[in-house]
C-alpha positions in Angstrom: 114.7 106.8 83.5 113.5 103.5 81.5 112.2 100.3 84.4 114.9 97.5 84.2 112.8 95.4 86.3 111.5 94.7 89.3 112.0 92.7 92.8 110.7 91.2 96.2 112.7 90.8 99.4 111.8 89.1 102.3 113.1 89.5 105.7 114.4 86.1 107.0 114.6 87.9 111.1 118.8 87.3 111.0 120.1 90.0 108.9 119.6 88.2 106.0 117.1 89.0 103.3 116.2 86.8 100.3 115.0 88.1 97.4 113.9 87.4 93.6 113.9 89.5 90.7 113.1 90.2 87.3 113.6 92.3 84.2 113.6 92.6 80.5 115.2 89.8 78.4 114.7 87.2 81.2 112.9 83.7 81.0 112.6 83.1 84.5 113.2 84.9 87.9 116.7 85.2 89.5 117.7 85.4 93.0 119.1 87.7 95.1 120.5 87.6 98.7 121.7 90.2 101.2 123.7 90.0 104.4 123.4 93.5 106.7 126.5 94.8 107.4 125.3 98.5 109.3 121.9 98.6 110.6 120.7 102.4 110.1 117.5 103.0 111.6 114.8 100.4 113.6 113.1 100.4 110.2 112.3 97.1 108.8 114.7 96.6 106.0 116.7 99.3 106.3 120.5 99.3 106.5 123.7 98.5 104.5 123.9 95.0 102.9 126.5 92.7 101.4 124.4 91.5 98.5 125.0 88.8 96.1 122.6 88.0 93.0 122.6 85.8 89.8 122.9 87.9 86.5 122.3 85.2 84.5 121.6 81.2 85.8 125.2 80.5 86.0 126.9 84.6 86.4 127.1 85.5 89.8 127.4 89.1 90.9 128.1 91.6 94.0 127.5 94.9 95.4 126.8 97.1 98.2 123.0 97.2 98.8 121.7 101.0 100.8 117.9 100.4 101.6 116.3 103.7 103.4 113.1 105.1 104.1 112.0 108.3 102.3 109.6 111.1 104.1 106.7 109.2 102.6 105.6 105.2 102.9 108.2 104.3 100.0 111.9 102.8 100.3 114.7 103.6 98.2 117.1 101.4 97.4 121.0 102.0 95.8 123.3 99.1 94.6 127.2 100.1 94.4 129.9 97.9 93.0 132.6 97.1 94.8 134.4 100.0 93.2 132.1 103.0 94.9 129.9 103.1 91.2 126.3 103.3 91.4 124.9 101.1 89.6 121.3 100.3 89.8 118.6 102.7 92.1 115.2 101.4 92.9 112.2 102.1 94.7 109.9 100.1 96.6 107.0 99.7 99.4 106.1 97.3 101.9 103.2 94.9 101.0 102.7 93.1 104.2 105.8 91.9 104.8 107.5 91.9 101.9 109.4 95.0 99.9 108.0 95.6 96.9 109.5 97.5 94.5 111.0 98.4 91.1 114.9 99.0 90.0 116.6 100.9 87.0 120.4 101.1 85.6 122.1 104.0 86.2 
C-alpha cells in the first residue's frame, strides 16, 4: 500500500461535511464535499455519503463515501464509484473536531 495523500473533513451539523485534500503531484489543496445519505451509527461522521470532489481545479468527480468506526479510536473510510468499484480506502482519527486522516488507490 503506497500513501496517495491525505484529507480533513469537517462536520457542518446538517449532513453535510466539507473537506480538503491533498496528494502527490498537486500544487495546492482540492476540495471535497459530502452529503449523508444513511446515517449508520450516533458516531460523529459516520454513515454513507453522496460525495463530490475536484480531481484537478477544473475535473469534477463522484463517488459513494462509507465512513465507520473500527474497535479502536481510528475511522475507516471507502470511496466507490458509481459503478460498485472501490476505489480509494483511507484511514483517519478525530483531532478535535475534525477527521484526520490519510487515503490510498486501490
Amino acid at each position: 500500500m503506497s500513501i496517495t495523500g491525505s484529507f480533513v473533513f469537517r462536520d457542518e451539523g446538517d449532513g453535510c461535511l466539507s473537506s480538503k485534500y491533498i496528494n502527490r503531484g498537486l500544487a495546492s489543496p482540492l476540495v471535497e464535499c459530502s452529503k449523508i445519505n444513511k446515517r449508520t451509527t450516533n458516531e460523529k461522521f459516520c454513515g454513507e455519503y453522496f460525495s463530490v470532489w475536484l480531481d484537478s481545479p477544473t475535473d469534477p468527480n463522484s463517488s459513494s463515501l462509507d465512513i465507520s468506526k473500527n474497535a479502536g479510536d481510528f475511522y475507516d473510510l471507502t470511496w466507490t464509484d458509481l459503478g460498485g468499484t472501490i476505489i480509494y480506502k483511507g484511514q483517519g482519527m478525530l483531532f478535535g473536531d475534525l477527521l484526520v486522516g490519510c487515503y490510498w488507490s486501490i
